[in-house]
N, C-alpha and C positions, 0 to 999 in steps of 0.2 A: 656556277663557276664555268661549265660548255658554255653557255650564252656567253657569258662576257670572253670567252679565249674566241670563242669564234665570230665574236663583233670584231676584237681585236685584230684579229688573222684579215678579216674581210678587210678593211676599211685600209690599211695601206694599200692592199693591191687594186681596190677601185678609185686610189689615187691614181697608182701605174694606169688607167687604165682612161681616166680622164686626161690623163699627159698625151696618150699617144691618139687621144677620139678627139680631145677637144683645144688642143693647144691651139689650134689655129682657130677657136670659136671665141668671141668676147664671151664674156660671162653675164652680160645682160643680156645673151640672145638663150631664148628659152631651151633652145634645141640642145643647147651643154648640157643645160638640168635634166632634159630626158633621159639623154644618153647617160649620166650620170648612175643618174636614176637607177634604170636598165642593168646598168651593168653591175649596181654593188647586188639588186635584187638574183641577178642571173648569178651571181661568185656566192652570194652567202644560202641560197639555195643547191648549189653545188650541178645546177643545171649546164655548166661550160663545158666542164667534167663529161657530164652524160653524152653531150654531142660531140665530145673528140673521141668516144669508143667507135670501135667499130663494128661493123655490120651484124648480124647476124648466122649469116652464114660465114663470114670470114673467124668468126670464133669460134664456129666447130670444127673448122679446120684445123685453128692454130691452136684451141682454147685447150688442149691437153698438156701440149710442150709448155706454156706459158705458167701452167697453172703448178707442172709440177718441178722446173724452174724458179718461181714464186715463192711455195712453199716449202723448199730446200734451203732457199735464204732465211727465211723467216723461222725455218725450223732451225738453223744456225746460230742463226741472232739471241733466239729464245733460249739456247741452251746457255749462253752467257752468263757470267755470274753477273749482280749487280755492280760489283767492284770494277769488273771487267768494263761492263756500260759505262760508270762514269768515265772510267783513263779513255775509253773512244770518244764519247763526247768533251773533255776537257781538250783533248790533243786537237778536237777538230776548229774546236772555237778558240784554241788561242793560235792555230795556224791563221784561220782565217781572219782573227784581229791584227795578226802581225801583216798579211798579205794587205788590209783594207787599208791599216796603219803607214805601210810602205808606200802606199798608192798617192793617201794623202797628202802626204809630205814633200815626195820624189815624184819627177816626171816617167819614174819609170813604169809604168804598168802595161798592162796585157788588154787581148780584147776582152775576156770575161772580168778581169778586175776592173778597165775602164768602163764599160760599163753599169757594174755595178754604183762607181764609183761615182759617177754620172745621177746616176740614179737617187741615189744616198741626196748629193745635193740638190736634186729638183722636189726630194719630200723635201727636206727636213733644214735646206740651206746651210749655214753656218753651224748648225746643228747637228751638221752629219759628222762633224770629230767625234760623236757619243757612242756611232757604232763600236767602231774598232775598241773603243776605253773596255767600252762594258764586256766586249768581246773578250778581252785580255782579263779581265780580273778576273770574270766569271768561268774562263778556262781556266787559270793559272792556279784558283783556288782549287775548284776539279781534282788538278794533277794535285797539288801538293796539301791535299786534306787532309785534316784531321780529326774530322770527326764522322761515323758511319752511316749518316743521313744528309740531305741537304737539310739546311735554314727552313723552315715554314713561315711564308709571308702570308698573313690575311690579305684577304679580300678590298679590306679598306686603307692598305698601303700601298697594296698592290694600284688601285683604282687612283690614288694621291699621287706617287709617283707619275703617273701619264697624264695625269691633269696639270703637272708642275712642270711636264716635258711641252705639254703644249701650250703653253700657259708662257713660257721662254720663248718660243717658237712665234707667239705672237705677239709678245715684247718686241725680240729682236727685228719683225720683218715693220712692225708701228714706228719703231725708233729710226731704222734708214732708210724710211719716205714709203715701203711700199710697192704695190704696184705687180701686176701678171708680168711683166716683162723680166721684173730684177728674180723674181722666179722660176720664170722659164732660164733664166741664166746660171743658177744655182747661189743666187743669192738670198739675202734675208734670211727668212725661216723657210723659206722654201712653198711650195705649193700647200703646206699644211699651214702655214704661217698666215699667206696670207688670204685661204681660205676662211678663216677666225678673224682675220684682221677687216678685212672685207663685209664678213656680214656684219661683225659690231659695227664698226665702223656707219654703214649704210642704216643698222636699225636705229642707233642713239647718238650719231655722230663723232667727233672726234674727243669732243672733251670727255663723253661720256662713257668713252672707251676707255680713258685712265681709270677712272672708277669701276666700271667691271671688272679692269685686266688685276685692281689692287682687290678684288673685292675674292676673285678666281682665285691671286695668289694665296691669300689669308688663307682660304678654305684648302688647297692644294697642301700648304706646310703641314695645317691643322692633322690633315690626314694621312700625312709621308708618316709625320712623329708622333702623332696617334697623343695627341697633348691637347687640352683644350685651350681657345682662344684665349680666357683673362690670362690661362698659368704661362701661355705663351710669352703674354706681352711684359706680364709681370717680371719671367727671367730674360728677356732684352734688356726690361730697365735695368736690373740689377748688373744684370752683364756692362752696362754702356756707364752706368755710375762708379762697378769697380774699376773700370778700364781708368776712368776718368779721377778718379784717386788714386791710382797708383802712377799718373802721369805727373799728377800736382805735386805727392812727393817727390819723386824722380828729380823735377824741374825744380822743389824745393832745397834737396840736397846739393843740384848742381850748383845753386847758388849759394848755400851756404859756405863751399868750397872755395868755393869761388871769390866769395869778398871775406872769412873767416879762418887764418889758419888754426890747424889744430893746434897745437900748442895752444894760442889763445883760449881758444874753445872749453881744452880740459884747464883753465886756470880760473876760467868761467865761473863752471859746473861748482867748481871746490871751494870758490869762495862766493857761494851762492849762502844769501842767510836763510837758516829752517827757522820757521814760523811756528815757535812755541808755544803760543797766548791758548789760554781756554781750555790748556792741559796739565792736570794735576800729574808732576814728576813722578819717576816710578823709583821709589830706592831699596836697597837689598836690605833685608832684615836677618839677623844672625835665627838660627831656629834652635832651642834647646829643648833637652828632651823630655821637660814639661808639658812643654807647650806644642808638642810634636804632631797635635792634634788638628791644629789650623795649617791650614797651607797658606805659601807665601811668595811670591815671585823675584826672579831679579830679570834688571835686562839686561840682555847682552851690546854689547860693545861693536857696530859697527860704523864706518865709514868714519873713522877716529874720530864716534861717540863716546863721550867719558859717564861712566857709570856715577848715578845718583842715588842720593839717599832718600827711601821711602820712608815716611810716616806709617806705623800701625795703624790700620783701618778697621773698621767690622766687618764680619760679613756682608751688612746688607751693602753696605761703600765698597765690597770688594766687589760684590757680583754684581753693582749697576753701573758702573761710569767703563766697563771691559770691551764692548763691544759698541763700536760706530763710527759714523764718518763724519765730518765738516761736511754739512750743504757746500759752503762758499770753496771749500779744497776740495772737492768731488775729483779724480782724476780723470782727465778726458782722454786718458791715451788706455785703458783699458776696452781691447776690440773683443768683439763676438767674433767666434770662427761662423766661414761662410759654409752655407751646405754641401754647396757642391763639392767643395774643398775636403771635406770630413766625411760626407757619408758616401755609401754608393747606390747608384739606382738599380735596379732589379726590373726585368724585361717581364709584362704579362704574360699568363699562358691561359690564352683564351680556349673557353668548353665549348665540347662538342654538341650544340641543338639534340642533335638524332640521338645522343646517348641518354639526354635526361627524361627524352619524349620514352624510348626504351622502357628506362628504370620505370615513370611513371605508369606503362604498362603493364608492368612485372607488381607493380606496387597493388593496383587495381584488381587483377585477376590472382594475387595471392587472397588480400581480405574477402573477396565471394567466393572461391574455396573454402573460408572459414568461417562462413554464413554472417560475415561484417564489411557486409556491402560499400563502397563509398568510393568516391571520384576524385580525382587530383585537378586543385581549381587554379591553385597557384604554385612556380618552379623559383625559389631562388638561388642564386649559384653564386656560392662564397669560395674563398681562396683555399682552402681544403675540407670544404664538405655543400651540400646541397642540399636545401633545406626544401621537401612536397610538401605544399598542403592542402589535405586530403578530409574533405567535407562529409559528414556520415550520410548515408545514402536512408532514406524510408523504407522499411517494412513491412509486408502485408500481414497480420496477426487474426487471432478471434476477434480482438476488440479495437480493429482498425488498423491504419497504418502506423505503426511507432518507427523513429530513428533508431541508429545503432547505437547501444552507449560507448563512451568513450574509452571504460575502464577494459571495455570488450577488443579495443585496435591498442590500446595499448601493451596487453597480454602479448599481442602478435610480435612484441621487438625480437623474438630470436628468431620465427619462423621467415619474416619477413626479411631479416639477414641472411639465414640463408641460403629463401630464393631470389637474392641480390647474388648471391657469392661475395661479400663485402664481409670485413673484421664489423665490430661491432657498436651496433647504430644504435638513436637515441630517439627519443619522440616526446615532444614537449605537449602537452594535455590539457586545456585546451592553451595556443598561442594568445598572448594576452592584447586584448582590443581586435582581436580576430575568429572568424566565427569558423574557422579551419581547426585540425589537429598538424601540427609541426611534426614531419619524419625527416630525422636531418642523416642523411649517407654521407659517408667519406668519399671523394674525390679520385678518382684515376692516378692522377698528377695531381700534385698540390699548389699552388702558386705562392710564392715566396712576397710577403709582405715586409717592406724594409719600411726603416723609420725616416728616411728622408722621403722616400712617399708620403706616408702617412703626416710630414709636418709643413711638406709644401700644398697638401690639400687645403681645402676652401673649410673644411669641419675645423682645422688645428687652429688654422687663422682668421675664423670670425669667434675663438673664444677669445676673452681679453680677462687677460691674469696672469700676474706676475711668476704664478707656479703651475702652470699648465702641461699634464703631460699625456703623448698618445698611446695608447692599451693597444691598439690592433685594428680589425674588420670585422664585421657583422656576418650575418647570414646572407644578407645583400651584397658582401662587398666593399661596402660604403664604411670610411675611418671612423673610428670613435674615439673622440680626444674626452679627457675629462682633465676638472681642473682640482688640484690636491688639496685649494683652500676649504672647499665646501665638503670633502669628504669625512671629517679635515684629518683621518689617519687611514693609514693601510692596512690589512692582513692579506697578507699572501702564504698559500700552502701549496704543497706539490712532493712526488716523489719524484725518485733521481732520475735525471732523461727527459723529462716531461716539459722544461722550460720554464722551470722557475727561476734560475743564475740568469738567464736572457732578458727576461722579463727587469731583474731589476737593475741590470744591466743597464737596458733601455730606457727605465725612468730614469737613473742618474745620469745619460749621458743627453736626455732631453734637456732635464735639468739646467745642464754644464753649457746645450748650444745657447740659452738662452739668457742666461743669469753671468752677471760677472761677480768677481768676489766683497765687491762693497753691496751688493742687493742678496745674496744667497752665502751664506755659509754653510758646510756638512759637519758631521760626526757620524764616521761609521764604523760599526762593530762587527768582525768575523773571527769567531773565534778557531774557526775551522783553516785560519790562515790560509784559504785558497781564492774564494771568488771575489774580493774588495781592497785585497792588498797591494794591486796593479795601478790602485786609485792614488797610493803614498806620493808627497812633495806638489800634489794643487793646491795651489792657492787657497782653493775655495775650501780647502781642509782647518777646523781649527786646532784638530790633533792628529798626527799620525793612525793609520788606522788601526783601531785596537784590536791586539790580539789573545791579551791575557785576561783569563778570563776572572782575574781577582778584580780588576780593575773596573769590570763592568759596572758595579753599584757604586763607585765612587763617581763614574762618567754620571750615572741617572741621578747623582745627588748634585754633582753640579750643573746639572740641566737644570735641576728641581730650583736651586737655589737664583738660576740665571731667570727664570719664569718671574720667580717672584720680585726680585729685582723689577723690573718688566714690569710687573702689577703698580709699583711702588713711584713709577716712572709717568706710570698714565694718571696715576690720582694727583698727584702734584698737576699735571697739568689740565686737567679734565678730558682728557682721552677713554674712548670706549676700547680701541684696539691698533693692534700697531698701522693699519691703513691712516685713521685719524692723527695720532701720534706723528708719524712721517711729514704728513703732510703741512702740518703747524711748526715744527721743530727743526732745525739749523741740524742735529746731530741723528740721522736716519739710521736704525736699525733693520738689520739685515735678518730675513728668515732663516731659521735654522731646521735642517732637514735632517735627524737623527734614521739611520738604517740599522737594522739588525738582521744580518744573515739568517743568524740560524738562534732560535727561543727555546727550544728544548737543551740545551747546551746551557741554557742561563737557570730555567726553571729545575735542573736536575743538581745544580750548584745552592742555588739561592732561591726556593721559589715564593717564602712568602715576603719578600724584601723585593725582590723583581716584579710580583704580581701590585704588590702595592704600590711600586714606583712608575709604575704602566697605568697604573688605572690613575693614578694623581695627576698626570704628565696628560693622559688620554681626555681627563674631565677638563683643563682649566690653562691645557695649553696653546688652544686654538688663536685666543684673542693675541697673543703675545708672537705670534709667530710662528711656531715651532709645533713642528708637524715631525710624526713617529712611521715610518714604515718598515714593518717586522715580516720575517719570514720562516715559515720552517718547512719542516719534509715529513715530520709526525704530526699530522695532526691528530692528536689523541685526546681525552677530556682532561688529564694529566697538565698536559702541556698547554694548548687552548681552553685556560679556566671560562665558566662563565662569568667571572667579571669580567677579564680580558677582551673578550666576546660582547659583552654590555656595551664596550665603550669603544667600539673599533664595527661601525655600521658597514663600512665601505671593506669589502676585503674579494676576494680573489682566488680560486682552486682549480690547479691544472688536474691532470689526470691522477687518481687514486687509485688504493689498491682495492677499497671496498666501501660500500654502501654508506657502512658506519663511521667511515673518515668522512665520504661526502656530508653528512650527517653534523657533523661537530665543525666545520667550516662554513657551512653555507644552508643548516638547519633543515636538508631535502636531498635527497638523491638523483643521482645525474651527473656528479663528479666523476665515476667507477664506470663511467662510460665515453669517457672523452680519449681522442687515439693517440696523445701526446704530440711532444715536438711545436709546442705554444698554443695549443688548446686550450681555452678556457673556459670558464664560469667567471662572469664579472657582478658582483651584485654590488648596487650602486644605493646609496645611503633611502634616495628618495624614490627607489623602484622595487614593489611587491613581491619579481620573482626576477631571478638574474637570466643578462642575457650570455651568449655562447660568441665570442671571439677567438679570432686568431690575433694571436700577440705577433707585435713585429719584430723581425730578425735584426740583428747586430752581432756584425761579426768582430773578431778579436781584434782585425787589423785596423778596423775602425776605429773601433775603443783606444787603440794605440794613439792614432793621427790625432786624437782629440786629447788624450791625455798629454802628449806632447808638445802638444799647439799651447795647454796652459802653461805647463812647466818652462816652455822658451821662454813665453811674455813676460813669467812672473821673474826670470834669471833679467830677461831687459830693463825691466820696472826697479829690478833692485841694483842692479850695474847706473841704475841714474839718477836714483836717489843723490841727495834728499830734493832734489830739482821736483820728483815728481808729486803729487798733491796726496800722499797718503797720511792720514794721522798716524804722530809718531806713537802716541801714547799703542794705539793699533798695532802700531810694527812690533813696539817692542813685548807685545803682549803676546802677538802670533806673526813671526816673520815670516814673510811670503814665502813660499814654496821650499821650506826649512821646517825638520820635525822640531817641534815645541819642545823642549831637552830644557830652557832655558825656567818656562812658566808653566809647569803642566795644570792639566785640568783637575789631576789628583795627584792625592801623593800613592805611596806605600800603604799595603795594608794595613798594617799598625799605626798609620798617623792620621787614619779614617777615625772619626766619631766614635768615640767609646762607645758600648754596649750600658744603658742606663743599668740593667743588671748586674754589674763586672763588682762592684763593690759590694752589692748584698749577695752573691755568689762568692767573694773571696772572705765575706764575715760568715758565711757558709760553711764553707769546706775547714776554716780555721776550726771553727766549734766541733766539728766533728773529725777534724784529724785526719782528712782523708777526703781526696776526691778522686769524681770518675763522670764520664757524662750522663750514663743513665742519673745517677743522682742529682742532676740538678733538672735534668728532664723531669723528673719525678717531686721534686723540691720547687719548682717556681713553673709547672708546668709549658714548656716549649717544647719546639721542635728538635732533633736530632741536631741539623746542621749549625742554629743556634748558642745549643749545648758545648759542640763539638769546638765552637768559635770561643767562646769562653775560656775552656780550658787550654785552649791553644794562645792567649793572651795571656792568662794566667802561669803560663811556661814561660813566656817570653819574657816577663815581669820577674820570674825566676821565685815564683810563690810556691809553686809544685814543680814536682820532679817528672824522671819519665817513668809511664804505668809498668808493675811489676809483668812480667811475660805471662801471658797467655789471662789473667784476670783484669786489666786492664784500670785495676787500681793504680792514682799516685800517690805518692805522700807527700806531704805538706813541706816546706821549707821555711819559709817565714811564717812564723804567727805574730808579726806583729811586735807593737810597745805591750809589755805584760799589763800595763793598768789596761790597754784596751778590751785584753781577753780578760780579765776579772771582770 
């Protein structure tokens, strides 16, 4: 960094210095380049300096006043607070940009300002307006800061910016003609302009100069915004395409105004005819309380819709013909939100070289202290941790040289933390397909990974799938997108703080930029009513978000039943899975992504009825669509059965509180050492051992924009109905961005699927005069909660009473036709 401040420092003033040696020399007379020469060699050696001291003897003369003169300033200067330095520096540079500013404008100036001012334009020509600018902002922020450090610019913007100043400089002095003369005048780009203009120019001629000068600038942007070239050019395109759609609207509404009054327009829309055909009507069916066991829909009434009368259907007619679109009625007017528009980018915080070389050292002379020799071969540096890996070193023994073993460096994880001074670090044994041990330390700073990074990377966008979502950053740095069909379900675990809410956060709202509501449907369940109920009124919802947690097992029974449907659909046409299905078939179904917050909250309710509907869902829902991602914050053997675990490869564990949780999540330890705040463990269906990412941030405000952006569209789509191309049988089954009130997906507990028991339980309890739930626990062997479901039917039916106090007997009430009990 001295090298390059003092290339920088030298080379404008051995411009100054060819101005005043050589103006009067052409530049094809060799004697410029000497002197040139000469003189940057004499300024950047600081030999000028040296010959304008003086004498010898004239400095012991004077060299005492001088020195302690000197050091009175400097001892001044020094006692300054930092605060202090900046308001001096701020105040000096925004005088001086206003004095430079005034000069250039105004014939007013002075001799020190006209000359500077003079000067400015024989570098830098038309160029020289950038002093004073930069002068000014760079002052002004100074004064009126807010925050206790300056900005830190790398090296390689710092370097970018002066290649794009010079790089304009030789634009502008190429574009009006050139020339030492229009230079010496303080035109063009000045004497720097077309120094650069001049030798391209003369080495590859003029055409060949466009080509460098674009070749310069590419590289010069590349490196201001620290972006690489495709991602560059890639958002120009996007940029110059949105620009260019929202012009062709603009000019499309001008003229519908134009030659269409309104009036007309809304007489249009209203006696626009909707296109019925190919859809079986939906009509109300009265429900009595026989039959209270099936569920049944009406549709509601808009856009003066007159309500019709359904046919009684089966099941299996209820749950196939509910979900889909018309190929040929697809609606075109459903957009994707843009990224830049939704998410926000997040600025790198580039690591210190000298600190990992440091730790590397600290890493090396702890293990030979503890007689397990071994060397750091390779440094990766990820967004909050840094992964050594550190090679066992050989041994001198009785019986030759042996290596270290590894179980031997792996002992060392707390000694080696803390002579890091670091919270506490991990070390992966051996790294798999590398012949290192992995010590991965936490980070100083951590670096803030956001999901619009991670889905404008080059990893997100060469996978190709329709449910693609990105997890985070590696130990390198580098995004890891996975895509949800192959996994094909999730398990996520995490205690509270850790980044679990973020994480699935981030999958849904990846989801949301990519899927519109005819390709992706949800169903999501928090019973905890906090982290998924911000989700209510999208589109992409087919029920409001569930929060009651009775409701749960009627949702997994309509999944269950909508799968099978689904099955029933492909065999009729010879379809292996809904990819094939789609793409043969006029009526596309839509993936369905069921979330569940939190599984301990279901398994403590219901667990052998949830375990079962997880593991039927988990074996036989892949081909159909529909895809499970569960989460909890216990992971205990309780709550994560091993069936659940059987059938759920792909899952996910932020930070734990111990061994034994890592253990039951990801069947190895290494969870109980992760430092939270989107730390992970990812273990991936077709990889041996999981790897360690950092999951990407999403903030609340984001989540907002996006949830907003659907809820507008889906309020547009429906204010223009029936104009737009949605199937009606669709709307009136799940009306866009309106909770389902009308067709739920279940009903009422009591109008769920009898219990096959409930009738040899109520010939039960008749016989014996009396029930209680241990007695049917004990009588048809089940579980408690079972039991307890029984009797609690069995009240409602008004067959038993309420249990006597404190024995928790009831007595009977109906027994029934007397022939029955004889």
């Amino acid at each position: 960094m001295a090298k390059l401040r003092s290339a920088l420092l030298s080379f404008p003033l051995a411009v100054v210095w060819w101005h005043f040696c050589c103006a009067e020399n052409s530049i094809d007379n060799p004697k410029c380049y000497a002197i040139l020469r000469t003189r940057f060699r004499l300024i950047k050696g600081g030999i000028l300096v040296q010959k304008r001291k003086s004498s010898p003897s004239k400095r012991r003369v004077t060299g005492k006043k001088i020195t302690r003169k000197s050091s009175s300033i400097h001892k001044g200067l020094k006692d300054l607070s930092p605060e202090r330095k900046l308001d001096i520096l701020g105040i000096s540079l925004t005088v001086l940009g206003l004095l430079l500013l005034i000069s250039f404008i105004t014939s007013q100036e002075g001799n020190i300002t006209g000359a500077i001012v003079l000067l400015l334009y024989r570098i830098a020509g038309f160029g020289a307006f950038l002093f004073p600018l930069v002068c000014l902002v760079i002052g002004v922020w100074l004064i009126f800061r807010n925050e206790d450090r300056l900005p830190t610019i790398s090296t390689g913007k710092l370097g970018g910016i002066i290649l794009l100043f010079f790089n304009l400089l030789t634009w502008i002095h190429l574009l009006t003609g050139g020339g030492w003369d229009l230079a010496k005048a303080g035109g063009g780009g000045g004497y720097v302009g077309a120094l650069f203009e001049n030798l391209i120019v003369r080495a590859v001629g003029q055409v060949g100069a466009f080509v460098i000068l674009i070749g310069w600038l590419l590289m010069a942007v590349a490196l201001t915004i620290d972006t690489a070239i495709p991602d560059l050019l890639r958002g120009v395109k996007r940029a110059v395409t949105k620009t260019g759609k929202q012009v062709a609207s603009q000019s499309s509404l001008l003229t519908q105004k134009g030659t269409v009054p309104k009036t007309e327009q809304k007489k249009t829309v209203e006696k626009t005819p909707v296109d019925l055909e190919g859809f079986t009507p939906i009509t109300k069916v009265q429900r009595t309380k026989e039959s209270g066991l099936k569920r049944r829909g009406r549709a509601g009434t808009e856009h003066g819709q007159t309500k019709a009368a359904e046919p009684l259907r089966s099941d299996k007619e209820e749950s196939s013909v509910r979900i889909g679109l018309r190929a040929e009625q697809a609606s075109p007017a459903w957009k994707l939100p843009e990224i830049a528009d939704i998410l926000n980018q997040a600025s790198k915080n580039e690591g210190d070289a000298t600190i990992d070389k440091e730790r590397a050292r600290i890493i090396e002379e702890t293990l030979a202290s503890f007689d397990a020799p071994g060397h750091v071969v390779e440094i990766h540096r990820g967004p909050t941790f840094t992964q050594f890996g550190v090679e066992p070193d050989l041994m001198q023994t009785r019986n030759g040289s042996t290596r270290v073993r590894v179980s031997k460096i792996t002992a060392l994880s707390d000694d080696l933390a803390l002579a890091l001074a670091t919270q506490r670090i991990r070390i992966q044994a051996p790294v798999p397909g590398k012949h290192y041990i992995g010590i991965e330390v936490p980070n100083a700073e951590a670096s803030l990974v956001t999901l619009r990074e991670g889905m404008e990377s080059s990893a997100f966008q060469k996978l190709n799938s329709p449910l693609k979502i990105m997890l985070g950053e590696n130990v390198a740095g580098k995004p890891v997108a996975v895509d949800l069909r192959d996994m094909p379900h999730l398990l996520i675990a995490g205690t509270t703080g850790s980044g679990k809410s973020v994480c699935i956060n981030a999958i849904i709202s990846c989801l949301l930029m990519q899927r519109t509501p005819e390709e992706m449907r949800m169903v999501m369940i928090d019973p905890k009513r906090v982290e998924l109920t911000g989700y209510n009124r999208i589109p992409h919802l087919l029920t409001p978000v569930i929060v009651d947690s009775e409701k749960v097992i009627g949702t997994l029974r309509w999944i269950s039943r909508e799968m099978d449907g689904r099955y029933h659909k492909f065999a009729e046409v010879g379809a292996r899975n809904i990819q094939d299905y789609n793409k043969t078939q006029p009526v596309r179904l839509p993936y369905i992504v069921v979330i569940i917050d939190e599984l301990q909250h279901l398994m403590t309710i219901a667990p052998d009825e949830t375990e079962r509907s997880f593991a039927r869902l988990a074996q036989m829902a892949r081909a159909t669509g529909i895809h499970l991602i569960i989460a909890t914050q216990r992971p205990s053997v309780n709550v994560i059965t091993g069936v659940i675990k059987a059938n759920f490869p792909a899952r996910i564990s932020f930070a734990v509180v111990s061994g034994v949780d890592s253990r039951v999540i990801l069947d190895q330890v290494g969870a109980e050492r992760l430092i939270g705040k989107g730390d992970m463990l990812f273990q991936a269906p077709n990889e041996p051992s999981p790897k360690r990412l950092q999951g990407v941030y999403l903030s609340e405000e984001e989540i907002q924009r996006l949830v907003h952006f659907w809820i507008r569209q889906a309020e547009e789509l429906k204010a223009a109905a029936p104009s737009v191309g949605i199937s009606q049988s669709m709307e009136k089954v799940f009306p866009l961005g309106e909770p389902v009130t009308e067709v739920p997906l279940f009903d009422s507990p009591s109008e769920l699927d009898e219990d096959p028991l409930l009738q040899k339980a109520i010939d039960f309890i008749r016989e014996e005069e009396r029930a209680s739930i241990s007695m049917l626990q004990r009588k048809f062997r089940i579980g408690y909660t079972r039991a307890a479901r029984l009797v609690d039917r069995m009240e409602e039916l008004e067959i038993v009473g309420k249990p006597d106090s404190g024995s928790g007997v009831r007595p009977v009430l109906d027994f029934g036709d007397e022939e029955e009990t004889e």
